[in-house]
C-alpha angles and dihedrals in degrees: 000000000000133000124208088240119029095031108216090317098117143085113247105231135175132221128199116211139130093220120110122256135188116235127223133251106274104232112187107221122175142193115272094228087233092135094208086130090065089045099059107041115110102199094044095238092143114066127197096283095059088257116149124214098202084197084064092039115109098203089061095039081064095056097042120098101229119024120181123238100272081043088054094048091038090066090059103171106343113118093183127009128335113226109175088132094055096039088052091045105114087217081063110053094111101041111065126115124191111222108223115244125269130231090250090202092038088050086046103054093028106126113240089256095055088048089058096043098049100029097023093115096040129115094232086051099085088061092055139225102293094060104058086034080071103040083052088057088034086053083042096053100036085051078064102052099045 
């Protein structure tokens, strides 16, 4: 999906409610066909058709539980997410935001509570705090092997 606007930056939600509401204008916007998606992607889980395999998608492998050993080494130094598709796509170009680094050492030995207090409202939050424990050791051990 893209929006005119936004391009394809932004989370797909739902509301119940039995209010009218007035709809948007519906505006057709369409891939480029630049293919600079494909291009980028790491872990091939776009083909030529624009066509995403979730199983391949680094951003999903981070947020999985167990993840097999080309898995492991697929993720390379990503913590959460990947998004290289998404930060090359020409809708984009205005809407990116870096997220500032994290103290690797301080994120491992901070206590649950802390995680919550300072992550909570976060997108990666929802995942906890062990998953992205491992994908820190997993960044840290595939650094060693490149």
């Amino acid at each position: 999906l893209i929006n005119e606007k936004i391009g394809s930056t932004f989370f797909i939600g739902i509301i119940l409610t039995d209010a009218v509401i007035e709809a948007d204008k519906i505006v057709n916007k369409t891939c480029m066909n630049c293919n600079l998606c494909v291009k980028m992607c790491k872990a091939q889980a776009i083909n030529e058709d624009g066509i995403l395999n979730q199983n391949k998608c680094i951003s999903y492998l981070t947020s999985k539980k167990n993840l097999t050993n080309d898995e492991e080494k697929l993720i390379g130094k990503c913590i959460y997410g990947c998004d290289d598709c998404i930060n090359v796509c020409p809708y984009n170009k205005n809407n990116i935001t870096e997220i500032d680094s994290i103290n690797e050492n301080e994120f491992l030995n901070m206590s649950d509570e802390d995680f919550k207090n300072i992550y909570g409202n976060m997108a990666c939050a929802w995942r906890g705090k062990k998953i992205l424990d491992r994908n820190i050791i997993l960044s840290n051990k595939n650094d060693s092997i490149v």
